[in-house]
The first five atom37 places (N, CA, C, CB, O) and aatype in JSON, in Angstrom:
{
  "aatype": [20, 20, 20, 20, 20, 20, 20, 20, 20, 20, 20, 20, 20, 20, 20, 20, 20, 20, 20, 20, 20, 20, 20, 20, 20, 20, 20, 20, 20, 20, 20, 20, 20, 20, 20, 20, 20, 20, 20, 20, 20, 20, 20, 20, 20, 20, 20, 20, 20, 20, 20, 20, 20, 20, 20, 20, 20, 20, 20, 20, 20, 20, 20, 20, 20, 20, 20, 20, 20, 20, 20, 20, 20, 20, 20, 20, 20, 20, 20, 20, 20, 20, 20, 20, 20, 20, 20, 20, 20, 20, 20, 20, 20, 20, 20, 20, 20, 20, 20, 20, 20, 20, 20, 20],
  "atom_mask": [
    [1, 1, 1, 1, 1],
    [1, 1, 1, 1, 1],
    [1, 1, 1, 1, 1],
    [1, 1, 1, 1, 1],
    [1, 1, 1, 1, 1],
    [1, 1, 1, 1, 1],
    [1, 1, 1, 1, 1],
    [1, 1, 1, 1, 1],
    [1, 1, 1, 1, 1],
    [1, 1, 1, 1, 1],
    [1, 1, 1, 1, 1],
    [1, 1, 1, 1, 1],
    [1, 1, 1, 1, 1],
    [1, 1, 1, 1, 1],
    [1, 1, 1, 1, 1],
    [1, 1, 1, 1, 1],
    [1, 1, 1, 1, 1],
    [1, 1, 1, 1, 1],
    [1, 1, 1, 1, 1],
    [1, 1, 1, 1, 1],
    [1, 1, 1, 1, 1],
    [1, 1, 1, 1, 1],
    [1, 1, 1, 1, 1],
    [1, 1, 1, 1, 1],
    [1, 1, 1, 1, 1],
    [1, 1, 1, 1, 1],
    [1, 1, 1, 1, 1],
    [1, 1, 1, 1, 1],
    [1, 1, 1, 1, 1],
    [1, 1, 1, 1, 1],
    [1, 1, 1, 1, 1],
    [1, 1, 1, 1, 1],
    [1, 1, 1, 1, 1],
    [1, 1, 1, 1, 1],
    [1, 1, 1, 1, 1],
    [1, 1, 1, 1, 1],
    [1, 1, 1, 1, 1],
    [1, 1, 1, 1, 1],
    [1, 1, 1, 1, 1],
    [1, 1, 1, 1, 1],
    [1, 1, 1, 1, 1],
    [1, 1, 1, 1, 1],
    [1, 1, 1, 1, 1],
    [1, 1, 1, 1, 1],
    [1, 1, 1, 1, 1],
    [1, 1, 1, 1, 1],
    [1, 1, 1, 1, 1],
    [1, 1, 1, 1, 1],
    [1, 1, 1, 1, 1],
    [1, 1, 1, 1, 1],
    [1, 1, 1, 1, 1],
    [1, 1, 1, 1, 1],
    [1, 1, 1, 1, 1],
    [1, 1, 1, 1, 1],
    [1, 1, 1, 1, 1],
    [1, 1, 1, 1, 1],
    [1, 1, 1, 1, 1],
    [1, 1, 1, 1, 1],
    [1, 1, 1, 1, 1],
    [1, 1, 1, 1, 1],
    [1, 1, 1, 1, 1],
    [1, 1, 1, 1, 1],
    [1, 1, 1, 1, 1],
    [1, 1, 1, 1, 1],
    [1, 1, 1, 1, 1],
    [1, 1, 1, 1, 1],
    [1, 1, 1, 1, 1],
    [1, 1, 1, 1, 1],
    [1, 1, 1, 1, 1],
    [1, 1, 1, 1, 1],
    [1, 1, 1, 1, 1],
    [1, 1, 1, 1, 1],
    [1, 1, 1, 1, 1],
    [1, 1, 1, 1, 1],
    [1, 1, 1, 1, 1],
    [1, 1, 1, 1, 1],
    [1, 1, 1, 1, 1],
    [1, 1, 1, 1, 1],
    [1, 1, 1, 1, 1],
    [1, 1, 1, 1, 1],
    [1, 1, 1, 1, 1],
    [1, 1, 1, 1, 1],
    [1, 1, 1, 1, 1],
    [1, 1, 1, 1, 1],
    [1, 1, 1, 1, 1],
    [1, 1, 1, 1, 1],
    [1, 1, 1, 1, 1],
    [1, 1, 1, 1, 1],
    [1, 1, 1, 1, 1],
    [1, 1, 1, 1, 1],
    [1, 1, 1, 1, 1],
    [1, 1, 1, 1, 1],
    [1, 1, 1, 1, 1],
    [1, 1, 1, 1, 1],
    [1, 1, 1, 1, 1],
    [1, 1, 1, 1, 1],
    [1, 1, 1, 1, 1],
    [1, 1, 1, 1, 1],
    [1, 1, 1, 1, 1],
    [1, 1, 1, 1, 1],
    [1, 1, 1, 1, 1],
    [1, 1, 1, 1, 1],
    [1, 1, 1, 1, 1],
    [1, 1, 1, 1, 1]
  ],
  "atom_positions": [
    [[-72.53, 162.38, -35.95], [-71.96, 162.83, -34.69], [-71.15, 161.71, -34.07], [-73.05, 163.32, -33.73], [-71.37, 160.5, -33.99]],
    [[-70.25, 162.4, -33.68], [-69.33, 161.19, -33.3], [-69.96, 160.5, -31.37], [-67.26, 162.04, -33.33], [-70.34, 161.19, -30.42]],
    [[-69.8, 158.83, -31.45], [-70.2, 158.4, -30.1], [-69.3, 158.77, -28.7], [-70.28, 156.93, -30.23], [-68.09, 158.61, -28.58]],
    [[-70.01, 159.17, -27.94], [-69.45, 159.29, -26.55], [-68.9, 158.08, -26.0], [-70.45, 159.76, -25.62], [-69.81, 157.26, -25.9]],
    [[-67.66, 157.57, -25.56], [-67.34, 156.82, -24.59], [-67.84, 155.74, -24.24], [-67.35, 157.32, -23.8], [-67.68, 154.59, -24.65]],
    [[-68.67, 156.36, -23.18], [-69.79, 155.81, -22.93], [-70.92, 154.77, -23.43], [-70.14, 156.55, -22.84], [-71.39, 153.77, -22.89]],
    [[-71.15, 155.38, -24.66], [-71.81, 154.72, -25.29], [-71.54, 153.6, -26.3], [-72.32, 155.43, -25.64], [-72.42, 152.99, -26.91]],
    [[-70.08, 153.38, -26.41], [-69.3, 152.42, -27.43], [-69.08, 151.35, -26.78], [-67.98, 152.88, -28.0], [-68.2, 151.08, -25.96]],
    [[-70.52, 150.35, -27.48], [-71.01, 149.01, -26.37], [-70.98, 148.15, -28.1], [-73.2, 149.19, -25.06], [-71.15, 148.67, -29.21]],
    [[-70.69, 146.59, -27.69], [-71.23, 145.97, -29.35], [-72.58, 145.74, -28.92], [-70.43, 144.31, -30.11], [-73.2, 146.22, -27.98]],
    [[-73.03, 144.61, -30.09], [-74.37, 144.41, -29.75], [-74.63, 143.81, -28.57], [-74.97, 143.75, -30.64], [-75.67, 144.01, -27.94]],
    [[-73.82, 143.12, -28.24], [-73.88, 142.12, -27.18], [-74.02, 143.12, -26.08], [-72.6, 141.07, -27.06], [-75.2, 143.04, -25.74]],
    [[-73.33, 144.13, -25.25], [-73.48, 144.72, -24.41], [-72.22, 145.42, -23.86], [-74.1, 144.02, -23.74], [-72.0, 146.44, -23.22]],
    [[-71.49, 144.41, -24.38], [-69.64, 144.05, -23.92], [-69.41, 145.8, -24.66], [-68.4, 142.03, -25.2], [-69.74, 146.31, -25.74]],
    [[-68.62, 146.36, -23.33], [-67.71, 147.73, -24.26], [-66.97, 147.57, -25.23], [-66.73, 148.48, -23.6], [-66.43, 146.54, -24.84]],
    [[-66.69, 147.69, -25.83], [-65.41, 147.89, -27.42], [-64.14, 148.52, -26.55], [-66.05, 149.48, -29.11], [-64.04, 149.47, -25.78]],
    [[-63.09, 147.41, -27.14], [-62.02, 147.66, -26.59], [-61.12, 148.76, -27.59], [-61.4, 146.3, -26.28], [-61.04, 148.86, -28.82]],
    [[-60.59, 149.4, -26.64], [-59.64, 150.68, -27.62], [-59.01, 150.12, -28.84], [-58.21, 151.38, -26.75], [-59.35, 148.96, -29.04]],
    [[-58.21, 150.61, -29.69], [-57.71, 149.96, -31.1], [-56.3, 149.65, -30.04], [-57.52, 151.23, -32.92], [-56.09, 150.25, -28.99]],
    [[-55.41, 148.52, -30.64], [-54.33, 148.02, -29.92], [-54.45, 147.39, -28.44], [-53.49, 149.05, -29.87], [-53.51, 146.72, -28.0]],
    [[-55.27, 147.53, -27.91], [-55.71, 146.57, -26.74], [-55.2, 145.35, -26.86], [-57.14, 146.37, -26.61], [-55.14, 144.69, -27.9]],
    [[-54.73, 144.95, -25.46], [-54.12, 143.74, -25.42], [-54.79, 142.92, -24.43], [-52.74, 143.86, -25.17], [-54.73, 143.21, -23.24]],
    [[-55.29, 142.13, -24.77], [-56.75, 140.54, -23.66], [-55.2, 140.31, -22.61], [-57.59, 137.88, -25.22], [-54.11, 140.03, -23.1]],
    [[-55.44, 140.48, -21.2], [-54.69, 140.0, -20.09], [-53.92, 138.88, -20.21], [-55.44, 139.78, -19.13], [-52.73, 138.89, -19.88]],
    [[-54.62, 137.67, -20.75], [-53.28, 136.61, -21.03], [-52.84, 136.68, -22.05], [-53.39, 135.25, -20.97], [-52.26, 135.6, -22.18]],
    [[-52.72, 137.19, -22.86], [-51.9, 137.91, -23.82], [-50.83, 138.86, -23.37], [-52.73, 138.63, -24.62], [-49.62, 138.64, -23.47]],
    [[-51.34, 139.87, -22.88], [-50.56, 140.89, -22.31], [-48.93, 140.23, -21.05], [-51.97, 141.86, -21.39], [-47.74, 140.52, -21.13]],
    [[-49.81, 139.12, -19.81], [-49.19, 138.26, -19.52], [-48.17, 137.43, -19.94], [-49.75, 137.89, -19.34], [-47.02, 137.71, -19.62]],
    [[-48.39, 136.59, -20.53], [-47.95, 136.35, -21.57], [-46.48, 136.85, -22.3], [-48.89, 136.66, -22.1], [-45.36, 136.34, -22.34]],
    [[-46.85, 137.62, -22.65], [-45.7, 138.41, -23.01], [-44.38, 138.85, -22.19], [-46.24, 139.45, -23.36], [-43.17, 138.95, -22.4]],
    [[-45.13, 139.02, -21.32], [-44.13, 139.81, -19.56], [-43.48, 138.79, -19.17], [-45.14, 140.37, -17.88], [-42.3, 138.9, -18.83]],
    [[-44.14, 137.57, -19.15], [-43.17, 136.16, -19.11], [-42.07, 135.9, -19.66], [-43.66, 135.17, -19.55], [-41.06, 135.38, -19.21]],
    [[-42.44, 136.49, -21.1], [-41.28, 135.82, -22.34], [-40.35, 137.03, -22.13], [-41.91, 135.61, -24.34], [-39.14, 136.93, -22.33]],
    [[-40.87, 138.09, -21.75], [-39.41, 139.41, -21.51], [-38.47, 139.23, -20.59], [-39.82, 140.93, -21.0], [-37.26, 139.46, -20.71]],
    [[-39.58, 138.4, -18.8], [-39.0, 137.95, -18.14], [-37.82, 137.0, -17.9], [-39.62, 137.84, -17.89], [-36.81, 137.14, -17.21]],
    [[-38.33, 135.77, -18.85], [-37.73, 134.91, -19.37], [-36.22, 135.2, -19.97], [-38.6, 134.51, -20.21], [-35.2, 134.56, -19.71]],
    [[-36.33, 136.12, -20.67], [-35.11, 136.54, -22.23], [-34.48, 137.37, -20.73], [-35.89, 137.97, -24.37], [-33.32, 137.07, -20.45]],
    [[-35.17, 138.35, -19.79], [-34.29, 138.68, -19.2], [-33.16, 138.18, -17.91], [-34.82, 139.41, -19.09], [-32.13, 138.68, -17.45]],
    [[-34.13, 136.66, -17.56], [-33.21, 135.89, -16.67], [-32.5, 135.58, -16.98], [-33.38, 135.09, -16.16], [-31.49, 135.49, -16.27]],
    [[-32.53, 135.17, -18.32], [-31.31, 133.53, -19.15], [-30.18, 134.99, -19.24], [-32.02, 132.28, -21.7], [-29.01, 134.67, -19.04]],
    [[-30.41, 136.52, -19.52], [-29.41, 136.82, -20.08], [-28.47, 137.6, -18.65], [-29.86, 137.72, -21.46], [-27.38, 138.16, -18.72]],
    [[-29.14, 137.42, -17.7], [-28.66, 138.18, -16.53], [-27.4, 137.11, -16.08], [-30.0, 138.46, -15.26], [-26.36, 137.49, -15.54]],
    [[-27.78, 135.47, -16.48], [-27.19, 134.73, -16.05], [-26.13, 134.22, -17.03], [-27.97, 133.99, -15.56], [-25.44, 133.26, -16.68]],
    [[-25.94, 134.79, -18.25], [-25.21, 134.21, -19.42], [-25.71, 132.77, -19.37], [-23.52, 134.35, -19.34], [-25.22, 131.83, -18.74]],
    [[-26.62, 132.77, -20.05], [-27.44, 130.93, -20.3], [-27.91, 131.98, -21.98], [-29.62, 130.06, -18.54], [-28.37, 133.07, -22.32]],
    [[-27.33, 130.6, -22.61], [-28.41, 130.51, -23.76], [-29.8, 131.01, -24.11], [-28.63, 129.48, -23.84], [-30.8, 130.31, -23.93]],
    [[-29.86, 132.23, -24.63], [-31.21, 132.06, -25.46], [-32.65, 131.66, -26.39], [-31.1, 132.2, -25.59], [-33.23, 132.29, -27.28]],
    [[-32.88, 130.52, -25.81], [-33.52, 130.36, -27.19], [-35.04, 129.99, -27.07], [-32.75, 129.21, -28.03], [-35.42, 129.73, -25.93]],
    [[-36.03, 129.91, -28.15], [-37.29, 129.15, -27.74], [-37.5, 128.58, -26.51], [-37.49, 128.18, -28.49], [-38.11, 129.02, -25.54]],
    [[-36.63, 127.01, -26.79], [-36.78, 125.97, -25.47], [-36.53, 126.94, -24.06], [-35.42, 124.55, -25.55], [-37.32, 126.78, -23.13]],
    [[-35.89, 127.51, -23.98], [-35.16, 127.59, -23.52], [-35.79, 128.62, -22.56], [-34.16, 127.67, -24.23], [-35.48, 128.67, -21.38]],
    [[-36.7, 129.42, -23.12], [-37.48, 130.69, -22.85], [-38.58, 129.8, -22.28], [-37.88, 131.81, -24.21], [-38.73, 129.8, -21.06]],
    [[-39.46, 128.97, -23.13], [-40.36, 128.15, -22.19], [-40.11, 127.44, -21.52], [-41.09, 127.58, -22.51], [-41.05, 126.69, -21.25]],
    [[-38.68, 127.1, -20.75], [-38.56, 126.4, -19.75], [-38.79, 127.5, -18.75], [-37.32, 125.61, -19.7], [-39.81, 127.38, -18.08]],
    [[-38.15, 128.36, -18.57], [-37.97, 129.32, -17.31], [-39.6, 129.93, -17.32], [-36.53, 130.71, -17.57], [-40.06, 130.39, -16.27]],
    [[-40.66, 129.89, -18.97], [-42.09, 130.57, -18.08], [-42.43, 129.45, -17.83], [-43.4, 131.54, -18.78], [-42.48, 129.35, -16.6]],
    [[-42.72, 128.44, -18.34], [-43.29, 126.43, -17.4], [-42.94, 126.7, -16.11], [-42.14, 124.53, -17.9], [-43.8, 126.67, -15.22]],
    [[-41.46, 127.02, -15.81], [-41.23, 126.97, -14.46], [-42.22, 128.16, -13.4], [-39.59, 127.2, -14.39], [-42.82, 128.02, -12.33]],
    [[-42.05, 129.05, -14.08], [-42.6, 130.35, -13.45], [-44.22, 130.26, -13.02], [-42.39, 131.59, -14.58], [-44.69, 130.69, -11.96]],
    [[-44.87, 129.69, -13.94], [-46.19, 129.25, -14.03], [-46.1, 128.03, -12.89], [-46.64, 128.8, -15.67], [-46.7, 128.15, -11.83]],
    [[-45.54, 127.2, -13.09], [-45.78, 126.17, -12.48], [-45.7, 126.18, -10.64], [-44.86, 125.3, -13.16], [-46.42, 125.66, -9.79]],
    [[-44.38, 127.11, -10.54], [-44.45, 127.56, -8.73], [-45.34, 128.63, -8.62], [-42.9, 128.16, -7.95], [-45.31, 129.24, -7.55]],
    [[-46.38, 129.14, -9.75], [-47.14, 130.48, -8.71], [-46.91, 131.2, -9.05], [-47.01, 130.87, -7.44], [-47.81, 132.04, -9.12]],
    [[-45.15, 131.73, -9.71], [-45.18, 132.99, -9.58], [-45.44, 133.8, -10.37], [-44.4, 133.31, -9.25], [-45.27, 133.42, -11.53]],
    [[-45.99, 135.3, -10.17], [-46.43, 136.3, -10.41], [-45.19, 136.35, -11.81], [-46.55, 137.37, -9.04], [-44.03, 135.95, -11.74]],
    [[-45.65, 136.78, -12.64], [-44.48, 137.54, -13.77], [-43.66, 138.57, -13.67], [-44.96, 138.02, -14.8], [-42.64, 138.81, -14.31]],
    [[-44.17, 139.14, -12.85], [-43.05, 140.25, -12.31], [-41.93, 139.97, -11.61], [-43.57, 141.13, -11.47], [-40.83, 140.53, -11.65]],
    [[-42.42, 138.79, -10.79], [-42.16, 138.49, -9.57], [-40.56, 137.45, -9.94], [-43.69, 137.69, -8.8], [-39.53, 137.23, -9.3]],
    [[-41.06, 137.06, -11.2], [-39.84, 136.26, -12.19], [-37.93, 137.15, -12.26], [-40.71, 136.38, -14.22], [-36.97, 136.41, -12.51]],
    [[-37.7, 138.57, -12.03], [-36.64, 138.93, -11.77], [-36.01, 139.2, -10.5], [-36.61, 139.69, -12.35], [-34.98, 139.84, -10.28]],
    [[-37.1, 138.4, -9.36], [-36.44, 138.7, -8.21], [-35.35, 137.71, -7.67], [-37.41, 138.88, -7.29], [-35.78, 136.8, -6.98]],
    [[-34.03, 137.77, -7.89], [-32.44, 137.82, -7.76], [-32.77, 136.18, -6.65], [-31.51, 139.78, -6.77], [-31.8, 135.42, -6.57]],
    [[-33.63, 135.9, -6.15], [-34.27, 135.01, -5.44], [-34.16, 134.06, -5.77], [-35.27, 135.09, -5.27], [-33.51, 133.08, -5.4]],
    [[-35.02, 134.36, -6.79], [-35.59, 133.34, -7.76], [-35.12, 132.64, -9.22], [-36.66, 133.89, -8.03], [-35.61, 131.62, -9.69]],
    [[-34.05, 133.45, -9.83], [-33.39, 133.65, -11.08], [-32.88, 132.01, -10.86], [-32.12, 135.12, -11.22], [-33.07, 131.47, -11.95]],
    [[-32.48, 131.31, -10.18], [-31.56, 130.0, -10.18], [-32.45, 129.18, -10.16], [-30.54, 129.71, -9.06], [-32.27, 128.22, -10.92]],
    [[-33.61, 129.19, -9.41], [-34.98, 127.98, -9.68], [-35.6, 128.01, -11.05], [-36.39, 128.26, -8.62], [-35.9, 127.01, -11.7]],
    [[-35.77, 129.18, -11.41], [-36.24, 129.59, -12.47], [-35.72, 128.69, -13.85], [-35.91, 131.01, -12.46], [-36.45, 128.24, -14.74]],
    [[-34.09, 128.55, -13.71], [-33.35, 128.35, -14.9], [-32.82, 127.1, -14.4], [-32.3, 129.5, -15.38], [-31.89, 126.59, -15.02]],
    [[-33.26, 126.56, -13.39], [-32.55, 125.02, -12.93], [-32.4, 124.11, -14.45], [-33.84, 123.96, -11.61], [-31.39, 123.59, -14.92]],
    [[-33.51, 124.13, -14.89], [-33.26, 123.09, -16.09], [-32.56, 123.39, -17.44], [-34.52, 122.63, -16.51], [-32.15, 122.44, -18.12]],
    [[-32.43, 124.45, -17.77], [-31.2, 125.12, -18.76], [-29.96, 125.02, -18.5], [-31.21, 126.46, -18.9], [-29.02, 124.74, -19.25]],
    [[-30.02, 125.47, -16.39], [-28.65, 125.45, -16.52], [-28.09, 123.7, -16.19], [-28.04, 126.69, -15.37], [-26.9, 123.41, -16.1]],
    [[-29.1, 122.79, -16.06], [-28.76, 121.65, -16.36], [-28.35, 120.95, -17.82], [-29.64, 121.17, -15.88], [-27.49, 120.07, -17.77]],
    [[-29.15, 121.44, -19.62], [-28.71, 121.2, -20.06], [-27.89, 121.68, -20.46], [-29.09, 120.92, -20.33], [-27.5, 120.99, -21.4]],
    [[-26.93, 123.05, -20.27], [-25.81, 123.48, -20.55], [-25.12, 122.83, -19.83], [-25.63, 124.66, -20.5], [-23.95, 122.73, -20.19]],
    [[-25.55, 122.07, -18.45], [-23.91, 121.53, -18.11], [-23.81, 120.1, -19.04], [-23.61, 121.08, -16.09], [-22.73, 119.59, -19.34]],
    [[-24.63, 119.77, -19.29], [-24.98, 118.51, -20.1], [-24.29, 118.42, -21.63], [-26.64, 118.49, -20.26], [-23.82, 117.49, -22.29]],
    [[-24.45, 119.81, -21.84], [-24.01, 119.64, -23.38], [-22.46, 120.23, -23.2], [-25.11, 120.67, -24.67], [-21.69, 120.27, -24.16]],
    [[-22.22, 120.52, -22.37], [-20.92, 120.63, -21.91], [-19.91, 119.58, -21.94], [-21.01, 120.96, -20.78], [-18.88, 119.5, -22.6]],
    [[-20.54, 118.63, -20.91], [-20.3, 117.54, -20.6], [-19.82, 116.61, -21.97], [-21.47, 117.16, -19.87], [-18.88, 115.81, -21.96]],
    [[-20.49, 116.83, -22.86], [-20.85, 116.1, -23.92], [-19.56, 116.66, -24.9], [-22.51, 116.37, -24.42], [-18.63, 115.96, -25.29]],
    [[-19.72, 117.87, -25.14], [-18.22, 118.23, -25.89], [-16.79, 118.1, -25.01], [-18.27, 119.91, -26.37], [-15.78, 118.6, -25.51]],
    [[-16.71, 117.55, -23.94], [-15.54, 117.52, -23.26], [-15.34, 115.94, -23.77], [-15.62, 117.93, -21.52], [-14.28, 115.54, -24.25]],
    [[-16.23, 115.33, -23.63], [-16.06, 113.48, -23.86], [-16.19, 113.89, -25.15], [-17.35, 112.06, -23.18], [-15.08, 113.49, -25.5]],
    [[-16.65, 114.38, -26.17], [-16.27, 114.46, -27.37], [-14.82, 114.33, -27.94], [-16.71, 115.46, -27.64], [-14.3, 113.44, -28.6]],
    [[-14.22, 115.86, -27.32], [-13.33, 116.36, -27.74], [-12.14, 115.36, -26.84], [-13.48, 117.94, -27.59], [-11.12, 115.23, -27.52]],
    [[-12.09, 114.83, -25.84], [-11.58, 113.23, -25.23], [-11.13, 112.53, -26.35], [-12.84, 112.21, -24.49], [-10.02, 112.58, -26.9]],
    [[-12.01, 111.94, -26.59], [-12.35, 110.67, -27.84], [-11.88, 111.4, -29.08], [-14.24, 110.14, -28.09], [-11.85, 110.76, -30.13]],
    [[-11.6, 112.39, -29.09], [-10.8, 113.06, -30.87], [-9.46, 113.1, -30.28], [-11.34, 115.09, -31.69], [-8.51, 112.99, -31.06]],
    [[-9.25, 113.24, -29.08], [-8.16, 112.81, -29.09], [-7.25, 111.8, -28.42], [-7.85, 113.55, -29.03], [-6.06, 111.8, -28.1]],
    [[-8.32, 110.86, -28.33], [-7.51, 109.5, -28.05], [-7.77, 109.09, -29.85], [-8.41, 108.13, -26.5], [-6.95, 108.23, -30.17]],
    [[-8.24, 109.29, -30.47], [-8.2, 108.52, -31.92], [-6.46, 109.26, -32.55], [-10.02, 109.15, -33.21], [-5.83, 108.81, -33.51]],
    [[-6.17, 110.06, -31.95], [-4.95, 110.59, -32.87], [-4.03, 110.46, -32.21], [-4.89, 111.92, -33.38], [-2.92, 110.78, -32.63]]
  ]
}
């Protein structure tokens, strides 16, 4: 006979979680990194790894809520340090491309 609900405990006592269940910082977690992929792209900034854990470090680090990560507010604190090394590597191909052409 199949178990009631109710009764689908392990040994320990703890209920059994549904099949596909996702543990809260996990689930979290995740909402960050969507958050994340969705700031950098609202703002045309680079995508990438680093780039994604800078904006949740940041997010984590002031408090805020993960949701709370697309509010139009917040999108420029969020990405302060991306959009610092894009001006950086910017910076860097302009004095590049300088120096290629003072050599010619």
């Amino acid at each position: 006979a199949a178990q009631d609900a109710s009764d689908a405990a392990r040994a320990d006592g703890t209920p059994k979680r549904p099949a596909g269940h996702v543990p809260a910082p996990a689930h979290e977690r995740a909402c960050r990194v969507r958050n994340a992929v969705a700031v950098l792209g609202a703002l045309h900034l680079p995508v990438s790894a680093a780039a994604v854990e800078d904006v949740v470090s940041r997010s984590v680090a002031v408090g805020l809520a993960a949701g709370d990560m697309l509010d139009p507010g917040r999108v420029v604190e969020l990405t302060e340090g991306v959009r610092a090394e894009v001006r950086a590597d910017r910076g860097a191909k302009r004095g590049h491309a300088a120096a290629l052409g003072d050599a010619g």
